[in-house]
VOGU-3710 file (C-alpha; in Angstrom, 3 decimals, decimal comma):
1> xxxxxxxxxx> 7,753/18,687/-11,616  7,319/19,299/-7,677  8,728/17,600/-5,638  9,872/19,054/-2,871  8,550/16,967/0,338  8,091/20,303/2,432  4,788/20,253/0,585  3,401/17,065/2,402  1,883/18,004/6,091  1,152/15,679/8,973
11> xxxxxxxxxx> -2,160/15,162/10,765  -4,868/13,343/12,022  -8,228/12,607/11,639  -10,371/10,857/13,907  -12,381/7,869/13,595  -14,083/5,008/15,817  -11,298/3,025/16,007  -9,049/6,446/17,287  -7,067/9,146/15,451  -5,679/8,532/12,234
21> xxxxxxxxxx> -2,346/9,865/11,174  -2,298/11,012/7,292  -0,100/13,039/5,367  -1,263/15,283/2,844  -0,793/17,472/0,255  -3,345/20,391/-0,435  -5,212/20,515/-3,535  -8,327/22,055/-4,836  -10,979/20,838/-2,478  -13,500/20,828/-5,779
31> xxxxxxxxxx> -11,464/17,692/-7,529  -11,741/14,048/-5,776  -8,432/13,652/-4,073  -5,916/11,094/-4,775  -5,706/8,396/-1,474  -2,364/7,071/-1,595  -2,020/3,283/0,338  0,816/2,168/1,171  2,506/-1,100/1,503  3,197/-3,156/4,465
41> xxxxxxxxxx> 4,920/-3,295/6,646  5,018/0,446/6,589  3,829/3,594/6,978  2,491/6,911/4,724  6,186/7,710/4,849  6,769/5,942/2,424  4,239/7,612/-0,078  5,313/10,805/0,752  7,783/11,144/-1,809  4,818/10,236/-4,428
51> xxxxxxxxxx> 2,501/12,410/-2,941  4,746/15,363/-3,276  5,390/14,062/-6,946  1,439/14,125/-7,502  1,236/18,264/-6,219  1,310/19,440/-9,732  -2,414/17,322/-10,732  -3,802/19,722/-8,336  -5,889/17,619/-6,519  -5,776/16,876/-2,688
61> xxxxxxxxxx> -3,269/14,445/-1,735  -4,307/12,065/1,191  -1,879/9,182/2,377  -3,131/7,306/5,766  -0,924/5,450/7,765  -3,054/1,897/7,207  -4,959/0,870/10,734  -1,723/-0,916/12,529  0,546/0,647/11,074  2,512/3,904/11,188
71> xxxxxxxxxx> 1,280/6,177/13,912  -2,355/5,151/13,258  -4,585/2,982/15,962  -4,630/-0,776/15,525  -7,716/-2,530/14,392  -10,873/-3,103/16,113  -11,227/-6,808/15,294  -8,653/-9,431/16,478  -8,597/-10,767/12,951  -9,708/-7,804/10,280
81> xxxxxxxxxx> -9,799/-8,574/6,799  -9,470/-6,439/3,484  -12,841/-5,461/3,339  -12,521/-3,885/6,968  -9,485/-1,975/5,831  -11,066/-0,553/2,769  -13,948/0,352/5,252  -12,061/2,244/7,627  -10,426/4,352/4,551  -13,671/5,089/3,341
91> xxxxxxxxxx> -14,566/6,031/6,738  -11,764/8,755/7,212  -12,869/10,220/3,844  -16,625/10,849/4,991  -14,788/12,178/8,567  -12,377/14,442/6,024  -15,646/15,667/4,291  -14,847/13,500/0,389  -17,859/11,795/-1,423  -15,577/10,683/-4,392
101> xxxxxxxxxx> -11,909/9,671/-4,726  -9,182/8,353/-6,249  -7,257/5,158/-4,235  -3,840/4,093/-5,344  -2,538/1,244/-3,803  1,274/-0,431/-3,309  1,071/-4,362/-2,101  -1,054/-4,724/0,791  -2,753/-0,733/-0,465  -3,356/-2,513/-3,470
111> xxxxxxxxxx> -5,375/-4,628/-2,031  -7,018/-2,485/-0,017  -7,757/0,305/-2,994  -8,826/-2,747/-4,915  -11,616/-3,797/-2,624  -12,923/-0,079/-2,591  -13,227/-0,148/-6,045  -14,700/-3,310/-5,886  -17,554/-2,594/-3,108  -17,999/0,996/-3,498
121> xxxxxxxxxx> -18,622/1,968/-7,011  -20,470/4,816/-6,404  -17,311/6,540/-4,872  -14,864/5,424/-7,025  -14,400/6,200/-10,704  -10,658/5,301/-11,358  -8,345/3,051/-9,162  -4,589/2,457/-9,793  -3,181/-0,796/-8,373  0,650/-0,602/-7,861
131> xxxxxxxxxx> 2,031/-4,311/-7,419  -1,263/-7,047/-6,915  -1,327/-10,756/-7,251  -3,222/-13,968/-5,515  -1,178/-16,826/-4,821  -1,603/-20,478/-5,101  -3,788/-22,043/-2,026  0,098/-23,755/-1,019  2,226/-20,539/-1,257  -0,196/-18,660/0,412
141> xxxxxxxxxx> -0,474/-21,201/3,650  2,967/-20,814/4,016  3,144/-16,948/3,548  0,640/-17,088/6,149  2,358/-18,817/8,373  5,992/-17,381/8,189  5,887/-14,380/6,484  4,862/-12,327/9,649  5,461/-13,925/12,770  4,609/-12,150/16,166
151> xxxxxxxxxx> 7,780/-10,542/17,723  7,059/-9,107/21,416  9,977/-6,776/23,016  13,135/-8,273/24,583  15,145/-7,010/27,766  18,105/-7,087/25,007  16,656/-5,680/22,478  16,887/-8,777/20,062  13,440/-7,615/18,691  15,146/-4,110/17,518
161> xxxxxxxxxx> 18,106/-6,640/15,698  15,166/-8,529/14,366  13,267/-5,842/12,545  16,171/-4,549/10,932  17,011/-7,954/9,473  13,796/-8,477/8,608  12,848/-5,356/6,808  16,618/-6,147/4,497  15,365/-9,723/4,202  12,776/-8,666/2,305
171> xxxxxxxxxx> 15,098/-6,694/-0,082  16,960/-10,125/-0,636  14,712/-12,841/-0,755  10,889/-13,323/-1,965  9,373/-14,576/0,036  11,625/-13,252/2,890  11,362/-16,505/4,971  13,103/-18,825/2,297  16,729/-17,564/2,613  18,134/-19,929/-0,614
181> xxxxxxxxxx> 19,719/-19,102/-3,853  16,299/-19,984/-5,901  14,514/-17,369/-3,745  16,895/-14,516/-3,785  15,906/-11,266/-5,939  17,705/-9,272/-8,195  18,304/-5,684/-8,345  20,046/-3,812/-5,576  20,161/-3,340/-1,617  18,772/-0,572/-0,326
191> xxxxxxxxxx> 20,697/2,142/1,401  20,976/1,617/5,246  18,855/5,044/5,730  16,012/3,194/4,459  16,298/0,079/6,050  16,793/1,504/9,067  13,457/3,798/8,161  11,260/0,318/7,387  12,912/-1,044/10,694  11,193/1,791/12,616
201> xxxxxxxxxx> 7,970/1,701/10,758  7,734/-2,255/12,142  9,219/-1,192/15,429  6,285/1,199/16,046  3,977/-1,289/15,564  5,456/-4,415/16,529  2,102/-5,489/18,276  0,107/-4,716/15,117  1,705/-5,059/12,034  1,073/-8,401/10,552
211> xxxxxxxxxx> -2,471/-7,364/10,387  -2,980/-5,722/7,148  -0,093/-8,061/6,042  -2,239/-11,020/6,460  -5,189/-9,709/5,365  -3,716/-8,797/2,067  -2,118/-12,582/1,413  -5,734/-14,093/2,147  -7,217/-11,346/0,131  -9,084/-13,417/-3,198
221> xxxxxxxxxx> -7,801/-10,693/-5,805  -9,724/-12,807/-8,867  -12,720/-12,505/-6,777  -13,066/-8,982/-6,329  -11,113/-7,144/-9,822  -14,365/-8,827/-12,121  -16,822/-6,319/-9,711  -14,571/-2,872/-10,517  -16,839/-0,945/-12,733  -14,655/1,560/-13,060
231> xxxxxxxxxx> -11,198/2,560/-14,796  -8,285/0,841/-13,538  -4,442/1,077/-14,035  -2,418/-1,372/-13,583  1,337/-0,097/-13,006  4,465/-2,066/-13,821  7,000/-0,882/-12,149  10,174/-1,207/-13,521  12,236/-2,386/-10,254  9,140/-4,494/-8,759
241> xxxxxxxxxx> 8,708/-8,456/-7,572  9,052/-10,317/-10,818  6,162/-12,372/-9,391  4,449/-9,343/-9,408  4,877/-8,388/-12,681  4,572/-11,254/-14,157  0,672/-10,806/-12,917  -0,455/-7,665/-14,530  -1,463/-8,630/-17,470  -4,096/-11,321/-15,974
251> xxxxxxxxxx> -5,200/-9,231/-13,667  -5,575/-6,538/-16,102  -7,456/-9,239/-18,343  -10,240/-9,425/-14,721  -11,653/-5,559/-15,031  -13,964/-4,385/-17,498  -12,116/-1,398/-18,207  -8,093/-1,901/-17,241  -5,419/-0,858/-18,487  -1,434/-1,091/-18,242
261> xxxxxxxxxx> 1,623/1,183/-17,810  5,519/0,091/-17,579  7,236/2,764/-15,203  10,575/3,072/-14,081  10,432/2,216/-10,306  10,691/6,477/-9,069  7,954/8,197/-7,751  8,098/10,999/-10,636  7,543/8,114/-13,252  4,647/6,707/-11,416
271> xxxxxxxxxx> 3,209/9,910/-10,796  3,515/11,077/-14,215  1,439/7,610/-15,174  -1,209/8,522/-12,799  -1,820/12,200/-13,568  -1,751/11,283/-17,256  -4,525/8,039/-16,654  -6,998/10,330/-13,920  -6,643/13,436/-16,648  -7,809/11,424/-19,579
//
């Protein structure tokens, strides 16, 4: 398989809000393309290794930096909510010249590819959700008030300490906030390369980040998965939120037409799911 990341470009597109930074991977222009959404709080970097993982389906491979994130502009309202993000990616597919496509979605992408799905049927066959949940009224209150608090720059840089710490918090703890034995995760820490990576992503938008992020926690997920009219995979990755996981199978339960796929937690497994689920 292909993997090699020289294949993903850089560029923008521009829309009302400004110019969108996307990565991409060129495919033939005949097939819908596969939109690749990331999670928060980062950027289309980190779907770049999937996207070059997705090169041999063919298609074109489109990964936005999400509206307040990455290198793309903030959004226009003070307060956006999913519905606006899954506009403004619809929006830089009619400015990219694509009538039809095919979202996958990570966390807060989830979310996002979800509500396309959900609210625009006519441009969206097949939809694969990497990692989507709704919480309880109680944990969600206070996700949404400490899970992505506003940082502003310091004259000692105690914001650039911050982001680092919080990015690895998040590699420790679920949710990040609630630094306790019954909180902490499993698995492994990351490599200091990539928490120094997700420590930049938040950096660069330090004045727009918890947008999406909030968005996606008051995002009603059981609302919206019953009005998907199309196909629908549901990946379970093998190194996700046990939380998360632990979801799937109701959520798969809310779409006419879902299905499930355990992956190992690389972007070769989960591209191998999703060429073999958009060729069938």
């Amino acid at each position: 398989m292909i993997t090699d990341p020289d294949i993903v470009e850089r560029a923008f597109c521009r829309i009302s809000e400004g110019q969108v930074h996307y990565r991409v991977v060129h495919g033939d222009p005949s097939l819908a393309p596969i939109v690749l959404l990331h999670a928060s709080p980062s950027s289309s970097r980190s779907t770049a290794p999937l996207a070059a993982a997705l090169a041999p389906t063919g298609r074109t491979i489109i990964a936005p930096d999400t509206l307040g994130n990455g290198d793309s502009p903030p959004p226009a309202p003070d307060d956006p909510d999913i519905a606006y993000f899954a506009d403004s990616v619809a929006r830089l597919m009619d400015a990219l010249g694509f009538d039809s496509f095919v979202p996958y979605g990570a966390h807060t992408g989830a979310r996002i590819a979800c509500e396309l799905a959900a609210s625009r049927p006519d441009r969206v066959q097949s939809t694969v959700l990497d990692g989507i949940k709704e919480y309880d009224d109680a944990t969600r209150d206070k996700i949404l008030a400490n899970y992505a608090p506003t940082v502003k720059p310091d004259d000692h840089g105690a914001h650039m300490v911050w982001a680092f710490h919080f990015v690895r918090d998040q590699a420790l703890y679920f949710p990040h906030f609630e630094r306790n034995p019954e909180h902490r995760l499993p698995g492994f820490m990351p490599p200091a390369e990539m928490l120094h990576a997700g420590a930049l992503d938040v950096l660069k938008a330090l004045d727009t980040y918890a947008k999406p992020y909030l968005a996606a926690f008051r995002y009603r997920a059981l609302e919206r998965l019953p009005l998907i009219k199309g196909r629908v995979l549901f990946l379970k990755a093998e190194r996700e939120l046990a939380v998360l996981n632990a979801a799937i199978e109701e959520m798969a339960t809310r779409v006419a037409n879902g299905t499930t796929a355990a992956v190992a937690s690389t972007p070769e497994a989960k591209a191998s799911a999703i060429g073999a689920f958009i060729g069938e």
